[in-house]
VOGU-3710 file (C-alpha; in Angstrom, 3 decimals, decimal comma):
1> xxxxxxxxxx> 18,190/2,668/28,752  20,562/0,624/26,747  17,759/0,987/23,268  17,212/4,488/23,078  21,629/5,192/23,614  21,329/3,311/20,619  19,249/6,222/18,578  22,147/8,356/19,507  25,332/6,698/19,162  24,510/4,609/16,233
11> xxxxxxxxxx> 25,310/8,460/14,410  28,718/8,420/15,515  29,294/5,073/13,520  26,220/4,470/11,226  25,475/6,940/8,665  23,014/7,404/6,006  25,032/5,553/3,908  24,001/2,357/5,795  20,211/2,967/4,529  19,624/-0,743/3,492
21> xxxxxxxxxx> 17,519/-1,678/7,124  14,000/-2,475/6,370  10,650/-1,361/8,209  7,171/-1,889/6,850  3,826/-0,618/7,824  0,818/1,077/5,981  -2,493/2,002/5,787  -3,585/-1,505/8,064  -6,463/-0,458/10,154  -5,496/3,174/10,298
31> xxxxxxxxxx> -8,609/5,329/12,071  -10,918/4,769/14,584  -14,359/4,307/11,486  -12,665/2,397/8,742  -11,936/-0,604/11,370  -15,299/-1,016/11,546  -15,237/-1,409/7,492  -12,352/-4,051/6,292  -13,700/-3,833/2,952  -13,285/-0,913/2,126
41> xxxxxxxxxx> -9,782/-0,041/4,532  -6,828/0,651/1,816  -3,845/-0,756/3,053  -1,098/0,166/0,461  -1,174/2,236/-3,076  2,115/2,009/-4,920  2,463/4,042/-8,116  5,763/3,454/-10,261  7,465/3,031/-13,927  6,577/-0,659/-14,976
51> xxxxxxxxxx> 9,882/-1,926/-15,058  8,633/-5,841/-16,675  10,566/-6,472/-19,827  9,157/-4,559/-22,735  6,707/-2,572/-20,637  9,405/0,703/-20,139  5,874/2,843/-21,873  3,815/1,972/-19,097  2,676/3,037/-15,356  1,485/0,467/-12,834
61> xxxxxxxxxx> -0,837/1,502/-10,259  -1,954/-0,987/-7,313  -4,302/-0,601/-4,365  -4,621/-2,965/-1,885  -7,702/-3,413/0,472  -8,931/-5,795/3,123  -6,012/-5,608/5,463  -4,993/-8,576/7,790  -6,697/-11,891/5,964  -5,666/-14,734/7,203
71> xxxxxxxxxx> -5,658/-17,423/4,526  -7,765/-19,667/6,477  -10,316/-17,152/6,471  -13,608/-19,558/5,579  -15,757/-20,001/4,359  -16,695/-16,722/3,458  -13,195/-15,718/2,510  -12,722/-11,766/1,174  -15,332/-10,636/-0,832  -15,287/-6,842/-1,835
81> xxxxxxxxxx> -18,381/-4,628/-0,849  -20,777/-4,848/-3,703  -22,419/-1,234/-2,683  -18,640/0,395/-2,875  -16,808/2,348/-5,477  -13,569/1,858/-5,391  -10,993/4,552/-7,251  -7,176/5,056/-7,808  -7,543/8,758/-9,039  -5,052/10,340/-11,441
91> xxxxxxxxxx> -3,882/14,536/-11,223  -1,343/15,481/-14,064  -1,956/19,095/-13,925  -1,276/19,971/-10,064  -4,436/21,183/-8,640  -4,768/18,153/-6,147  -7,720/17,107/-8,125  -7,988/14,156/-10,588  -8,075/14,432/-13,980  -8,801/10,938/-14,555
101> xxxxxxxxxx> -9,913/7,762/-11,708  -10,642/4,772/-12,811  -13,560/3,479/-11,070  -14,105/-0,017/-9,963  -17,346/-1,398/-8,983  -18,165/-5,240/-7,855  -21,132/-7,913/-8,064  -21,715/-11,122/-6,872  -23,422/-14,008/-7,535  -24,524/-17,329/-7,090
111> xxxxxxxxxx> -24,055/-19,902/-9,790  -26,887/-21,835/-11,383  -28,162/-18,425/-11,939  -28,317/-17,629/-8,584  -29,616/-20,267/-7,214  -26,369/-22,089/-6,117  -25,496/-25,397/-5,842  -27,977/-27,677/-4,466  -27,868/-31,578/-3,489  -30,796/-33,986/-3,537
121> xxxxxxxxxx> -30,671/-34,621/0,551  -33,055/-37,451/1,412  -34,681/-40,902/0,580  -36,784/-40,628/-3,241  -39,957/-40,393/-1,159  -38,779/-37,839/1,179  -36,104/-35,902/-0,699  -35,687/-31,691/-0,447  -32,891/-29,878/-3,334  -30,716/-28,257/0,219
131> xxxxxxxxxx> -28,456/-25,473/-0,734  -24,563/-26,320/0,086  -23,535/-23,975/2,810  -19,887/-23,266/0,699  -18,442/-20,942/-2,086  -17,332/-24,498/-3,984  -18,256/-27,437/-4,004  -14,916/-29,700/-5,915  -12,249/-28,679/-7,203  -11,180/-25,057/-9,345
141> xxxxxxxxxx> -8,505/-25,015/-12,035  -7,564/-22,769/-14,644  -9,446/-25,236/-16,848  -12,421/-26,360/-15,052  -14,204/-23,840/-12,387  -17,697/-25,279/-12,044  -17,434/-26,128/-8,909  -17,117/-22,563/-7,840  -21,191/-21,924/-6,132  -20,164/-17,673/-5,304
151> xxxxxxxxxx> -18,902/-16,098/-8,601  -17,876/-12,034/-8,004  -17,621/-9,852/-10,989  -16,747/-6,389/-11,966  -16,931/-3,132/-13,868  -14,502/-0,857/-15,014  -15,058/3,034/-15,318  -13,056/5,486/-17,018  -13,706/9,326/-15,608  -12,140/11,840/-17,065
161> xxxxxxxxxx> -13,669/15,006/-15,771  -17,196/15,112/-16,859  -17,126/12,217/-18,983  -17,489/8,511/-18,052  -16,695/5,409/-20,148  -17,512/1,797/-19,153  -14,527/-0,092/-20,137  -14,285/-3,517/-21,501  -12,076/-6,558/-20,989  -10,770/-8,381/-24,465
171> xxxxxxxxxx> -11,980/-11,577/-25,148  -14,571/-11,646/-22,129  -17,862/-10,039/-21,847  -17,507/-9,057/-18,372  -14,559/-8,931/-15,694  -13,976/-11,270/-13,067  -12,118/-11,672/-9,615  -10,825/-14,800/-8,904  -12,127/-17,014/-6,053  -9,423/-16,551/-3,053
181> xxxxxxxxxx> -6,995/-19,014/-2,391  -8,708/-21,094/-0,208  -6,373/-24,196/-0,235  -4,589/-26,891/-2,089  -7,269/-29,531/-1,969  -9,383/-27,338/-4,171  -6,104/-25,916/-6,029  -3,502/-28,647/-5,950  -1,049/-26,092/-5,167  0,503/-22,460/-5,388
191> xxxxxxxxxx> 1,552/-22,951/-8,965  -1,839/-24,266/-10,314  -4,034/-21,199/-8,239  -1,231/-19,095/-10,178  -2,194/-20,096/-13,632  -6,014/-20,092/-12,464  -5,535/-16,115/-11,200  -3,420/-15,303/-14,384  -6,591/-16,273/-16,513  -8,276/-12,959/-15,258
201> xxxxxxxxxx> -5,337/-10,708/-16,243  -7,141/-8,423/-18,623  -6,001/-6,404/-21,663  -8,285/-3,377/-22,249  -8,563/-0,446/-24,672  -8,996/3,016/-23,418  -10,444/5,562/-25,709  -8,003/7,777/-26,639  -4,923/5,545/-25,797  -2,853/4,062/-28,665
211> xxxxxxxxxx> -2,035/0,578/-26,432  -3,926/-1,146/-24,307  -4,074/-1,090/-20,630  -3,574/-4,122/-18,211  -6,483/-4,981/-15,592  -6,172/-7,771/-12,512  -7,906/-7,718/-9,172  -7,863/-10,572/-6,699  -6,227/-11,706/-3,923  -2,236/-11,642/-3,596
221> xxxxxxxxxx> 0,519/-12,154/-0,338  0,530/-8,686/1,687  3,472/-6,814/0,270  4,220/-5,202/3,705  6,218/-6,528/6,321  6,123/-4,885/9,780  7,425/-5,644/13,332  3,587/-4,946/14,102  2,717/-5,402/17,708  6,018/-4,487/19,333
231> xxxxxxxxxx> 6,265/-1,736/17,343  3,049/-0,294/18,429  3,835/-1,203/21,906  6,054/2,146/22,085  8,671/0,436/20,016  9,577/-2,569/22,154  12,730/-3,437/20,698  16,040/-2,277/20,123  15,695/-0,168/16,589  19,003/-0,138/15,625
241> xxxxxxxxxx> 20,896/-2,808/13,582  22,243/-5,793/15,143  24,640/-6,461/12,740  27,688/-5,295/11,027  25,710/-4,882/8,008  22,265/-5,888/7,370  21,189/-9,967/6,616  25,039/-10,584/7,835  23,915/-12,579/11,124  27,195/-11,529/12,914
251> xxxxxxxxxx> 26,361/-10,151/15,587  28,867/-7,429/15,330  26,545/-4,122/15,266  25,261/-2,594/18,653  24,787/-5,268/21,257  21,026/-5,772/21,435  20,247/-4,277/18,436  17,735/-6,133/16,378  18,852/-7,965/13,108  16,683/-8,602/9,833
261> xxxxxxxxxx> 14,462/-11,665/9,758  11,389/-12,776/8,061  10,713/-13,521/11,929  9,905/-10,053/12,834  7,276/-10,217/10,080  3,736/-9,860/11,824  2,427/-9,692/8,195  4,079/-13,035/7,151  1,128/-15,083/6,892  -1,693/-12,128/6,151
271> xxxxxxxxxx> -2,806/-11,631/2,149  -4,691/-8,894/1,081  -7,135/-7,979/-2,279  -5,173/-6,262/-5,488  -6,956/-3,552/-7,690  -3,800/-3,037/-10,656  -4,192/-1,355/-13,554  -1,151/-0,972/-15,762  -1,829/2,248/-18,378  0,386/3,999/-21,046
281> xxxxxxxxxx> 2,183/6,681/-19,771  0,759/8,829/-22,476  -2,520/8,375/-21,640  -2,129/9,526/-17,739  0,569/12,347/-18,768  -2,184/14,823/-20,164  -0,740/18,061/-21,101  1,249/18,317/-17,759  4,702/18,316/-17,328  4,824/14,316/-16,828
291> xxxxxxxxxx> 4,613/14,011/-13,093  1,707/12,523/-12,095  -0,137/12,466/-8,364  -2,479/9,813/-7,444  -4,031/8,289/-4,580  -6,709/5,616/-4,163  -10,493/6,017/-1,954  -13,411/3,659/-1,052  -16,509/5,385/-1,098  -20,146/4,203/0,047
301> xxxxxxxxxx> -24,054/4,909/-0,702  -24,802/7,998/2,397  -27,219/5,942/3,799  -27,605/2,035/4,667  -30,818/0,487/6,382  -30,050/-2,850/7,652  -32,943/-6,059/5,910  -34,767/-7,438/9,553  -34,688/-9,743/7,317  -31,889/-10,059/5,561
311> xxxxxxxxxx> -31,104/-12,137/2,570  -28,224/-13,020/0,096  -29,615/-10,466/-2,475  -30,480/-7,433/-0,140  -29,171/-7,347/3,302  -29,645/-3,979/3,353  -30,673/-1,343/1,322  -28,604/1,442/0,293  -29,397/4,950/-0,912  -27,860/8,602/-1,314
321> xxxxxxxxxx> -24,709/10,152/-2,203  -21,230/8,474/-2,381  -19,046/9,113/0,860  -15,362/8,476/0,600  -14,570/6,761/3,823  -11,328/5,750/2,667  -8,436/7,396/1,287  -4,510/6,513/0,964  -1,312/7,418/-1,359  1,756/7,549/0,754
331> xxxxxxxxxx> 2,237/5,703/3,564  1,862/5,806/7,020  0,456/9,156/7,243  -3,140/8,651/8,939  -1,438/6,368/11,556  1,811/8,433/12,428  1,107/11,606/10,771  -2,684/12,638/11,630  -4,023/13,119/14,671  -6,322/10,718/16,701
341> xxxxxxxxxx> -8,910/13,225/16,446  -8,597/14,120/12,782  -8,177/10,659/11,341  -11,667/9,923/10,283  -11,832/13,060/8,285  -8,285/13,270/7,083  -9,895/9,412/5,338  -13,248/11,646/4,030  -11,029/14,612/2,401  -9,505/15,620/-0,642
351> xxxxxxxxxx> -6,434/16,441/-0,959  -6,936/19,610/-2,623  -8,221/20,451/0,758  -4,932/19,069/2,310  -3,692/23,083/3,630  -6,452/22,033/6,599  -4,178/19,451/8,078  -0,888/21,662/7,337  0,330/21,781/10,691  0,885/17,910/11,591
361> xxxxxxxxxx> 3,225/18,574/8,565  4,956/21,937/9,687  4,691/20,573/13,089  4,953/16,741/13,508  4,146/15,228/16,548  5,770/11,962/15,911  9,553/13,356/16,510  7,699/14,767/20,145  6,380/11,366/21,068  9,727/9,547/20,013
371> xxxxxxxxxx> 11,697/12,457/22,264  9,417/11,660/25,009  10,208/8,224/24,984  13,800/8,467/24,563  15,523/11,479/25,487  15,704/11,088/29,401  17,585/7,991/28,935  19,528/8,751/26,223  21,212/11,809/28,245  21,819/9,476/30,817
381> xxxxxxxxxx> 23,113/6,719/29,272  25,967/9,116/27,378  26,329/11,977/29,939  24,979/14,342/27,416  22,714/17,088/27,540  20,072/16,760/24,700  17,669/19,497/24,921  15,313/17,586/22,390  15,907/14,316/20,061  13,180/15,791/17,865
391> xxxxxxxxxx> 14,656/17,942/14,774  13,966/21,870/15,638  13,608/23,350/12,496  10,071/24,760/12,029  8,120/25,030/9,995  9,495/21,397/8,701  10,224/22,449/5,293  12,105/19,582/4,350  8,945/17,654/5,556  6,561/19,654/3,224
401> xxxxxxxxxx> 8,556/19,229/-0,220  9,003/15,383/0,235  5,327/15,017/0,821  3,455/17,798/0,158  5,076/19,258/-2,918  7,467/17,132/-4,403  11,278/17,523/-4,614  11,855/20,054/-7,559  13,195/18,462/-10,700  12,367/14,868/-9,675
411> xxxxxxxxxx> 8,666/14,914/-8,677  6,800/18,254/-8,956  3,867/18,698/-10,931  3,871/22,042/-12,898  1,872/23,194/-10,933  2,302/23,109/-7,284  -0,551/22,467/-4,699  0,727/21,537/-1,355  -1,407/17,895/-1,203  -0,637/14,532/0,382
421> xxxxxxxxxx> -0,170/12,745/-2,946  1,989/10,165/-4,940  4,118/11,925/-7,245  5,754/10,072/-9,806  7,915/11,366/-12,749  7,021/9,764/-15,560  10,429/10,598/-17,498  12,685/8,777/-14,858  13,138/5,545/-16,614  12,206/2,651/-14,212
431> xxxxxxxxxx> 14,952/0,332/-13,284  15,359/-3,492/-13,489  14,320/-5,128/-10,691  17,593/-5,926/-9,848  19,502/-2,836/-9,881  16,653/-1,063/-7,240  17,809/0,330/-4,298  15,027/-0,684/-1,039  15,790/3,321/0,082  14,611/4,970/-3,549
441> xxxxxxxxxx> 16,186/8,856/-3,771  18,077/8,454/-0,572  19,439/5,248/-1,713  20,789/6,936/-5,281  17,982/5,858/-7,474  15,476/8,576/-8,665  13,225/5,844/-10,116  11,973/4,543/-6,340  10,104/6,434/-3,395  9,169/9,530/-3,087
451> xxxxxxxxxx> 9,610/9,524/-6,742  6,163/7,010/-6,976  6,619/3,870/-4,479  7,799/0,298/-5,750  6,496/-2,812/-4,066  10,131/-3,247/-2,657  10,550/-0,016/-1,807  11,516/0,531/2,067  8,703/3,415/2,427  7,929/3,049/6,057
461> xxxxxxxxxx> 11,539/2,893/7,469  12,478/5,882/4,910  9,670/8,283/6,114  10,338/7,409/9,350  14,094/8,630/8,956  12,880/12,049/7,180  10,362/12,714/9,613  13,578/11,840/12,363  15,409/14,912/10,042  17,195/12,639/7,745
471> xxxxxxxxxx> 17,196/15,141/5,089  18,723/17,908/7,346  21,991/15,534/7,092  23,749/14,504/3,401  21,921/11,997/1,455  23,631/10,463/-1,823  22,462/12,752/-4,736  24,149/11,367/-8,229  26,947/9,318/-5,670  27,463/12,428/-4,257
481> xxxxxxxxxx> 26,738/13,345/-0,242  24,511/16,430/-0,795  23,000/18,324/1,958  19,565/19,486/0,075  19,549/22,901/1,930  16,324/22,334/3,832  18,075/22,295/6,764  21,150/21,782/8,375  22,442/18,667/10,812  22,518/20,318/13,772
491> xxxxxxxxxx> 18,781/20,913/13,527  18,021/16,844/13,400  20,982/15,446/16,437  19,255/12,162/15,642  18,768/12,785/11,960  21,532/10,148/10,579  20,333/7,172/12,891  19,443/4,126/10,612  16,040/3,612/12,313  14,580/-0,470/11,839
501> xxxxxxxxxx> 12,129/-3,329/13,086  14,502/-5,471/11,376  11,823/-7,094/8,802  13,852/-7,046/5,427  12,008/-6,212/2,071  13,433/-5,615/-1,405  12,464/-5,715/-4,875  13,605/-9,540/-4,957  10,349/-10,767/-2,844  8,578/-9,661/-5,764
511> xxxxxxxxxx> 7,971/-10,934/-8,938  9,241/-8,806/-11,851  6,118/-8,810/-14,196  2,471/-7,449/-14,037  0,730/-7,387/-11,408  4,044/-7,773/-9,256  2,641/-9,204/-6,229  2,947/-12,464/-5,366  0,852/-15,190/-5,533  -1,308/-15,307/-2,130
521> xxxxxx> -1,198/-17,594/0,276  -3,290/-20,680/0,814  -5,965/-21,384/3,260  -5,135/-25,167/3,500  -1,195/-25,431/2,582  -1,019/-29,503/2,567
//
């Protein structure tokens, strides 16, 4: 009783001014057939201004795949599926349907071509050449990787409508992924893997494009931090902040109400796989208006016929067309968005075909579940008289333009196709990492989410608040409390509630150049 009073009467004290809580959970595991596919399951897709020193010309796009990896994970570690394509696809004109993707595709291999590493096991008159059972054999450092025995490798394809270009990297004849961080006996330590993972940043020339774009995948720390289990437990915490302001470990906010701490990170110890390409703006623009939409997929070979007897080379065989079984842009949408019965095929769509799943947008069903949950005891715990928690203004307009359509003048492409979609303004000069605000637009900086989606960029506890009618109440708008018009507040009672799972993130976890994540963490710390 005493947590859900606290959805309500936090508004009488708390307003949307106090939008620095953090909340983080994406695309982890989202529908019922992509669990049984890790590989291929996109956990986050950010798409922003590059805001490194120098870079102010360029985009960054990163997808992120292979959700929940433990560092320890041996000895097979996180290889990507050699039979997928992976894409982050690119729409400048508004249709929903890209205009460019850049298609990645992987390989792997043994060393000593293909043969591996094998040891002379035995006395000289009874000796066998054994294959070692592990991807290295000594240790890896930016200077010396022949020890590595499982080498992955892989292409690069520019699509731009009917054309296709194999890209290149400079100064290598083919690209490579760096082995996973599998511990500090084989990498002396976080630094050292660093320097070994930078080696396989790539510069690469587009055709067409002036500069040259910026190519790394491997593996990196999770960006996402998420109260995980509790919060899928029908939120089993208080949600509301603890303190008087957030990180200030007083005590002083609503009694019970849970503070920020790294400790309410399930995701604290989990690293995930990085595809990020950085690209001049001009080449991505086209002759749009210089918003951009993009989203990232997964897609597999129709059919797959499990080897009885199976080998490195060919444990299956695969045939057919490609099948996108994987699809992601903003966040949380397939998990809290989507229904149970639609989220396998929201993963296969387009989003040009988006208008099919229109009414989970019109007509959430989150805000119903949360009101279910809360409203009884909220009307008893303050003697009021709540019809429903849930905002009431339907069709959810406000709902639609931040993530179907883009707000107009910060993120809508000239051409307007309702579509779940990153949008990012191109124009809106990114700002130093510094001087970002976790809450984007609703925290008074155009250059964070919806507009695109920074790595420390609060996207989960901000969509959670708009979906809870936070945009039916006055958010900043050039310093200035504006009430957008899409609504009103008494169509949201809970609108203006600072909603959190008190795990902090901010653009300071990050690091402030290309690729931006941080380095991952290691399998065997000591």
């Amino acid at each position: 009783m005493n947590r859900t009073m606290l959805f309500l009467a936090v508004s009488s004290v708390l307003g949307v001014a106090a939008l620095s809580i953090d909340v983080q959970a994406s695309s982890h595991r989202e529908a019922p057939n992509i669990t049984r596919m890790p590989t291929l399951d996109a956990t986050d897709f950010y798409l922003f201004n590059s805001y490194e020193a120098g870079r102010e010309d360029y985009v960054s796009l990163i997808a992120n795949y292979i959700p929940l990896q433990d560092a320890y994970g041996g000895p097979n570690y996180f290889a990507m599926d050699p039979q997928a394509v992976y894409s982050i696809h690119i729409d400048n004109d508004g249709d929903a349907k890209a205009d460019t993707s850049f298609n990645f595709r992987f390989s792997s291999r043994l060393a000593n071509e293909g043969m591996g590493v094998k040891l002379p096991i035995g006395p000289a008159d009874n000796q066998r050449m054994v294959a070692v059972p592990l991807k290295n054999v000594g240790a890896i450092s930016a200077d010396d990787a022949t020890a590595l025995n499982f080498i992955e490798n892989y292409s690069l394809e520019l699509q731009s409508g009917t054309a296709s270009t194999m890209l290149s990297p400079d100064g290598a004849t083919t690209f490579t992924k760096p082995y996973d961080y599998v511990g500090n006996k084989t990498f002396n330590s976080a630094s050292a893997y660093q320097a070994y993972a930078d080696q396989y940043v790539y510069n690469v020339a587009i055709p067409g494009c002036d500069a040259k774009a910026r190519v790394f995948v491997g593996q990196r720390k999770d960006p996402f931090v998420v109260n995980l289990g509790e919060t899928f437990d029908l939120v089993n915490y208080v949600p509301v902040e603890g303190d008087s302001t957030p990180g200030a470990g007083d005590g002083a906010g609503f009694p019970g109400g849970i503070t920020q701490s790294s400790a309410n990170d399930d995701l604290v110890t989990k690293n995930v796989t990085a595809l990020a390409i950085e690209v001049p703006k001009a080449c991505l623009t086209g002759s749009g208006n210089g918003v951009i939409g993009a989203w990232t997929t997964a897609s597999l070979p129709q059919a797959r016929i499990l080897n009885p007897n199976a080998s490195l080379s060919r444990p299956e065989v695969n045939g057919g067309a490609l099948v996108q079984v994987s699809r992601l842009s903003n966040p949380l949408v397939n998990e809290l968005v989507i229904g149970l019965a639609d989220k396998d095929k929201f993963n296969s769509s387009q989003p040009a075909d988006d208008g099919q799943f229109a009414d989970y947008v019109t007509h959430p069903s989150l805000p119903a579940l949360l009101n279910i949950l809360f409203k009884d005891a909220v009307n008893a715990t303050l003697g009021t008289n709540i019809t429903d928690l849930a905002p009431s203004n339907f069709p959810r307009l406000d709902l639609v333009n931040a993530f179907l359509t883009g707000v107009e003048g910060v993120n809508q492409l000239a051409t307007v196709t309702p579509s779940e979609m990153l949008r990012l303004n191109t124009a809106i000069a990114a700002k130093p990492m510094q001087m970002q605000s976790a809450f984007g637009v609703a925290g008074d900086d155009l250059a964070g989410f919806p507009n695109g989606r920074r790595p420390g960029d609060d996207v989960v506890d901000i969509a959670l608040r708009v979906v809870m009618g936070a945009l039916c109440h006055d958010i900043p708008v050039n310093g200035t409390p504006t009430n957008l018009g899409y609504c009103a507040p008494e169509d949201a009672p809970v609108g203006n509630v600072p909603f959190t799972d008190g795990a902090p993130v901010n653009a300071s976890m990050f690091n402030s150049s290309f690729p931006y994540l941080l380095t991952p963490l290691a399998g065997s710390p000591n």
